[in-house]
Backbone as numpy.savetxt, mean C-alpha at the origin, in Angstrom:
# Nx Ny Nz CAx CAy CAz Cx Cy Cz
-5.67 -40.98 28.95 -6.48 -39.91 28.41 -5.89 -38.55 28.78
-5.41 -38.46 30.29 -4.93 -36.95 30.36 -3.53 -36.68 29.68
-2.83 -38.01 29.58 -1.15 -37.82 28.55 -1.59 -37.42 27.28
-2.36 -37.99 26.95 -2.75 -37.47 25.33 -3.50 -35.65 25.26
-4.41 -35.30 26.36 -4.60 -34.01 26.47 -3.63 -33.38 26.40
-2.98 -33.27 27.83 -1.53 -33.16 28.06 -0.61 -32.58 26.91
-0.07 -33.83 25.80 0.54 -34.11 24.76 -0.02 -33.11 23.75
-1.48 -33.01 23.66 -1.85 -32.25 22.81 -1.72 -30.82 23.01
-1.74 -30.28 24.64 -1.66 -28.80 24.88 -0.69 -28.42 24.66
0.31 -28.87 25.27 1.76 -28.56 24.96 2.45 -28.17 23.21
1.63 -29.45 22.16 2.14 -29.51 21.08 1.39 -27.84 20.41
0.28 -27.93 20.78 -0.88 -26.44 20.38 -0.21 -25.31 20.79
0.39 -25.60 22.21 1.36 -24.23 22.49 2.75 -23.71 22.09
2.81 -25.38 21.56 4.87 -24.93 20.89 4.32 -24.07 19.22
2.99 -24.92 18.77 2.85 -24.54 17.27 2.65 -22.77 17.16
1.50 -22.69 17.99 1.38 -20.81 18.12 2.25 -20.01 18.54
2.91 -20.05 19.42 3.98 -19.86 19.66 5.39 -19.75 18.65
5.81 -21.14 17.81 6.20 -20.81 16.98 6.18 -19.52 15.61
4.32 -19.87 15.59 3.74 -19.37 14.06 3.81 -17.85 14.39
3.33 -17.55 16.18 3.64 -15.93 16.14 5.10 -15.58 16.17
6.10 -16.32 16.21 7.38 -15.52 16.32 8.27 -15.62 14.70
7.50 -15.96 14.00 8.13 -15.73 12.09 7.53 -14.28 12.11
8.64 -14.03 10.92 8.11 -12.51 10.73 6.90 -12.37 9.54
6.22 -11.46 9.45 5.15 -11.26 8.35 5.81 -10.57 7.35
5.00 -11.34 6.68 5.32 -11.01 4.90 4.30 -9.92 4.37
4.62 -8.79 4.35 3.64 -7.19 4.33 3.16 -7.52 3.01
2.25 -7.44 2.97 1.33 -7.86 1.85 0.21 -6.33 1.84
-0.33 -6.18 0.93 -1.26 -4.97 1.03 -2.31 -5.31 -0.15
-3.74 -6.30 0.20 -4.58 -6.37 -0.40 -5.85 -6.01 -0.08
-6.26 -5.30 -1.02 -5.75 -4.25 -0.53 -5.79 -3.46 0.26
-5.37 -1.56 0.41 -4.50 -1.10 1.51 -5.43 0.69 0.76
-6.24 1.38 2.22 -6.24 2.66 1.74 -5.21 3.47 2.23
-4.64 4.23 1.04 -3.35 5.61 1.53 -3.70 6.50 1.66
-3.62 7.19 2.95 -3.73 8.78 2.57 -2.59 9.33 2.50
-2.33 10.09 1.55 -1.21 11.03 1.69 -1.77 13.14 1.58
-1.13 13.41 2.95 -1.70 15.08 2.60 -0.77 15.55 1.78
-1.26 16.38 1.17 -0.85 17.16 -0.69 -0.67 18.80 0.39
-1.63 19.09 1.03 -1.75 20.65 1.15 -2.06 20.69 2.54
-1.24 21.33 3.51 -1.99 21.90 5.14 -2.76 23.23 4.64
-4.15 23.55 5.26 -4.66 24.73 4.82 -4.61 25.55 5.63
-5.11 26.71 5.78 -4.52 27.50 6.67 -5.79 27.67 7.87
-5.57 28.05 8.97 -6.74 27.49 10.02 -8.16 28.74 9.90
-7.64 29.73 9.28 -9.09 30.57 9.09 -9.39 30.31 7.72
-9.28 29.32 7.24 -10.03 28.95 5.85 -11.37 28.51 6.28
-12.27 29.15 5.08 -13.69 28.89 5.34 -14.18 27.40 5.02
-13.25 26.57 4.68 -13.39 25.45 4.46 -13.21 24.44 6.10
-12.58 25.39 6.81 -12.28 24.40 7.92 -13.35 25.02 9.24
-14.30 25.86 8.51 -15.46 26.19 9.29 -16.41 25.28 9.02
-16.41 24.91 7.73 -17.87 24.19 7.19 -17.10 22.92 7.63
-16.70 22.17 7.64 -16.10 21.00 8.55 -16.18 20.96 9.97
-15.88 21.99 10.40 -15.81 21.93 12.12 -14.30 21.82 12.80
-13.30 21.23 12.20 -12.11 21.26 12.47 -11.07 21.35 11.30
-9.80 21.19 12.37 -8.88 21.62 11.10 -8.66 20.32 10.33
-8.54 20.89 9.07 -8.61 19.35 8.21 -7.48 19.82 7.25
-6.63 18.64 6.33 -6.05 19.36 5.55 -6.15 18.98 3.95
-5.31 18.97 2.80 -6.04 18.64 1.56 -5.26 17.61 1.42
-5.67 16.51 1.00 -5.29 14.91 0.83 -5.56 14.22 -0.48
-4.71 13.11 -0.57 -5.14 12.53 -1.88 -4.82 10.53 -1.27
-6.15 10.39 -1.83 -6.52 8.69 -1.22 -7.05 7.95 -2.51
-6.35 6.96 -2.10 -5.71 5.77 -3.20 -6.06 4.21 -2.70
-6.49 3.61 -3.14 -6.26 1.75 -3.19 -4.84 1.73 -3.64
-4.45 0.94 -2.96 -3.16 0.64 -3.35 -3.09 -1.17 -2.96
-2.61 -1.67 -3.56 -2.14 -2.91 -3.99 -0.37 -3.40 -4.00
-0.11 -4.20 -2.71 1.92 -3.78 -2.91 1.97 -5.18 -2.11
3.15 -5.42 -2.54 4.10 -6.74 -1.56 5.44 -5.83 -1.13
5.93 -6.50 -0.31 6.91 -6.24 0.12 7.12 -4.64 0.06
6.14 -3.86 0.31 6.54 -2.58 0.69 6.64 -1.54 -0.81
6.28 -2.55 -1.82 6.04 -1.56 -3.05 4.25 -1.88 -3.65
4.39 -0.77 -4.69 3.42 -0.27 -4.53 3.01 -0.93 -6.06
2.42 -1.98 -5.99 1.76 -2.84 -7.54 1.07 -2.25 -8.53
-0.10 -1.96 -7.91 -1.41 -1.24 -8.83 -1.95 -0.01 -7.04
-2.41 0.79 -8.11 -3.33 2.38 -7.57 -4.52 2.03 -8.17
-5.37 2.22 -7.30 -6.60 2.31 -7.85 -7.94 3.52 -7.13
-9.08 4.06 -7.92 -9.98 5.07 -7.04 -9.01 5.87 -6.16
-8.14 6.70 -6.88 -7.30 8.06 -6.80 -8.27 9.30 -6.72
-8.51 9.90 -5.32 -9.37 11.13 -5.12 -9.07 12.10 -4.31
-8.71 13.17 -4.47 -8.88 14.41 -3.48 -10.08 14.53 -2.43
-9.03 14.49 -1.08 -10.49 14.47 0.05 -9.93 15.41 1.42
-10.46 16.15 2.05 -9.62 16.20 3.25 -9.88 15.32 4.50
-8.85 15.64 4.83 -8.39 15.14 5.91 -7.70 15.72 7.16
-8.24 14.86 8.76 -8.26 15.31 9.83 -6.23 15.65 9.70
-6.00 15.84 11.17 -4.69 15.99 10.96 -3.77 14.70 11.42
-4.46 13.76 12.01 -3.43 12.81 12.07 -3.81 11.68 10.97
-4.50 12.46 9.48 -5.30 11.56 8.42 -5.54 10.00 8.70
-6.47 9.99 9.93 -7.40 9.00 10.14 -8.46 8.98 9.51
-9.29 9.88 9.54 -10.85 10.38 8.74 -10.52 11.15 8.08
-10.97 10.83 7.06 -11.57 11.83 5.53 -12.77 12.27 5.79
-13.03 13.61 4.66 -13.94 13.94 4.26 -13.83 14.05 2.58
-14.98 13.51 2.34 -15.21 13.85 0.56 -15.58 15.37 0.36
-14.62 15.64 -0.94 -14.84 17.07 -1.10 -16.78 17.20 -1.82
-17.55 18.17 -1.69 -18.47 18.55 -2.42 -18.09 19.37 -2.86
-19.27 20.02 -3.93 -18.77 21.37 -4.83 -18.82 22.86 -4.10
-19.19 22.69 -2.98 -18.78 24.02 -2.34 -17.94 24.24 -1.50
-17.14 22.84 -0.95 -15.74 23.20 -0.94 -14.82 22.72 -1.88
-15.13 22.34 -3.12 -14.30 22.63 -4.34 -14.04 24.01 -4.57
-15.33 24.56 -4.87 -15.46 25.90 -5.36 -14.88 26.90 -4.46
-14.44 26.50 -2.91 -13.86 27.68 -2.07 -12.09 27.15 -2.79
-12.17 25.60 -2.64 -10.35 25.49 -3.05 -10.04 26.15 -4.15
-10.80 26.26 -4.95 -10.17 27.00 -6.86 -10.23 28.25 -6.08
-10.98 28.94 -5.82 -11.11 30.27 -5.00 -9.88 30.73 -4.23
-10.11 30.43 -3.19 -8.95 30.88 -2.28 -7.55 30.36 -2.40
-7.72 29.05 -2.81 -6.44 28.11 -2.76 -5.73 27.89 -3.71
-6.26 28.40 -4.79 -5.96 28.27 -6.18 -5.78 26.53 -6.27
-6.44 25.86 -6.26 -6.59 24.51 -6.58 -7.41 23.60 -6.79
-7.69 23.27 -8.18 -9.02 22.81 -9.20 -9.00 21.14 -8.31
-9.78 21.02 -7.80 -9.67 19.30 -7.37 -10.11 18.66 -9.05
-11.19 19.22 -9.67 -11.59 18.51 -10.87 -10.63 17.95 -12.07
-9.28 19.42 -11.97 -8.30 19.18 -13.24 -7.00 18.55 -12.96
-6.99 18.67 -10.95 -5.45 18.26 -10.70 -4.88 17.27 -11.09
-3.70 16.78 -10.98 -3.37 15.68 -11.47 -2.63 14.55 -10.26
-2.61 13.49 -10.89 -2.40 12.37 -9.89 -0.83 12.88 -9.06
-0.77 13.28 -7.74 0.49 13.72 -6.84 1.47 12.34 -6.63
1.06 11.08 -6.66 1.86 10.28 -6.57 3.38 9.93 -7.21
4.27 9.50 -6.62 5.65 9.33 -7.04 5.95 8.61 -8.32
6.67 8.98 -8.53 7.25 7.60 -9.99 7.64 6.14 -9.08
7.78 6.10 -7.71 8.10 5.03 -7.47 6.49 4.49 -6.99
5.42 5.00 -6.69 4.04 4.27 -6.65 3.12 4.26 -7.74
3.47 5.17 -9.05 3.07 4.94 -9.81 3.39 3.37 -10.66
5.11 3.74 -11.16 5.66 2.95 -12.09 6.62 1.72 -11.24
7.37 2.54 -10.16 8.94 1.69 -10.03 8.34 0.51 -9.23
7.35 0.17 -8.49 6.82 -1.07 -8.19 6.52 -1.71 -8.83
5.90 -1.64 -9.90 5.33 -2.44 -11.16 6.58 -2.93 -12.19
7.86 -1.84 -12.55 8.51 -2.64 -12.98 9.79 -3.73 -12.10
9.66 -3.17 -10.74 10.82 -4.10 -9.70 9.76 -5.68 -9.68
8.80 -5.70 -9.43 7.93 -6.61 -9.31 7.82 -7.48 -10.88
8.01 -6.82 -12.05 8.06 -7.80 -12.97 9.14 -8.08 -13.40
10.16 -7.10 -12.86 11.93 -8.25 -13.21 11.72 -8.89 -12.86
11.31 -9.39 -10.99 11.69 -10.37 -10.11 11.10 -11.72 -10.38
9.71 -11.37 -11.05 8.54 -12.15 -11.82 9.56 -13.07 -12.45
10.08 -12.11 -13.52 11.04 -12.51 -15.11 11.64 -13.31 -14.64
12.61 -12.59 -13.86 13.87 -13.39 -13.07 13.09 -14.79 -12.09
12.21 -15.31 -11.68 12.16 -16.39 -11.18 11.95 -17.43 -12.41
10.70 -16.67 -13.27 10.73 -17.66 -14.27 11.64 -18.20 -15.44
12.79 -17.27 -15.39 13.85 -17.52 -16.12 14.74 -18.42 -15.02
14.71 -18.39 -14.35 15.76 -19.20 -13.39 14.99 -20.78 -13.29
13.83 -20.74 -13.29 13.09 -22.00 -12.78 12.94 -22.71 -14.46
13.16 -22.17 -15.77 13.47 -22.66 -16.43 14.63 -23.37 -16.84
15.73 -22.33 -16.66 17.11 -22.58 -17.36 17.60 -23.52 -16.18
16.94 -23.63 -14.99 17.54 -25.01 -14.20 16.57 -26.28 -14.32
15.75 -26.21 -15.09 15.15 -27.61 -15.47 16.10 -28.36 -16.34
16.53 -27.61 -17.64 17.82 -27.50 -18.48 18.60 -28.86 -18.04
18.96 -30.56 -18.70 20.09 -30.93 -18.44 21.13 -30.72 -19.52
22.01 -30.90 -18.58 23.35 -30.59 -19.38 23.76 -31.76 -19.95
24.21 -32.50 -20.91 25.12 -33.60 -21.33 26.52 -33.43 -21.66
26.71 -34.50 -20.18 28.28 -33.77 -19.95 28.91 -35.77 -20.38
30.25 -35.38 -20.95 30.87 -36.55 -21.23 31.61 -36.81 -20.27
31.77 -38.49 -19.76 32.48 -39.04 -19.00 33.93 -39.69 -19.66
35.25 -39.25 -18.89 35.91 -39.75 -19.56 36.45 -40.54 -18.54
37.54 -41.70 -18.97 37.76 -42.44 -17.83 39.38 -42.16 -18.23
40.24 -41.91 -17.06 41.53 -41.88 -16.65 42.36 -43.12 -16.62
């Protein structure tokens, strides 16, 4: 009875052990981004009605393997602390100070994200798609090859 405990601790400790030392496969299902768009300046009346300094941000769902970026989703202007841990949602009276002072409409702006988190993930991700399923076809494929004898 204790060889078989025994047998079993050992085997439980080689397996975890193993399973933590593979590397992870970065997956992002999904994943919130902040990215800051704007530092504001520290006597803005916006960073009174907050309480600290915050800066102007734009936060995204994002959806990615391997470090690209699949689908965006609920894209919003918010600020944010300075090491953008916490947000704040904008209301309309610090909208109305950003068009004001900052010259910047949160209502009309447009999406700040890259061509590579918009688009270039979505199309690297469906070559690779293409490309498996073209490969996992054309090697089902037999060939008829003639035997000749010498």
């Amino acid at each position: 009875m204790t060889t078989k405990l025994f047998l079993t601790a050992i085997i439980a400790f080689c397996t975890i052990t193993f399973a933590s030392a593979k590397a992870k496969f970065p997956v992002c299902l999904p994943c919130e981004k902040i990215q800051p768009i704007q530092e504001l300046p520290t006597d803005s009346e916006i960073q009174k009605l907050v309480g600290q300094k915050v800066n102007l941000s734009y936060i995204n769902t994002e959806y990615g393997i391997l470090w690209m970026s699949i689908w965006n989703t609920n894209g919003r202007y918010v600020l944010s602390d300075i090491s953008n841990n916490t947000y704040f949602e904008i209301d309309t009276q610090e909208a109305k100070i950003l068009k004001e002072k900052h010259d910047f409409d949160v209502t009309t702006a447009e999406n700040p994200l890259s061509f590579w988190q918009k688009i270039g993930g979505k199309l690297v991700f469906f070559i690779l798609i293409t490309l498996l399923i073209w490969g996992n076809i054309s090697s089902k494929k037999t060939k008829n090859v003639k035997t000749t004898n010498i």
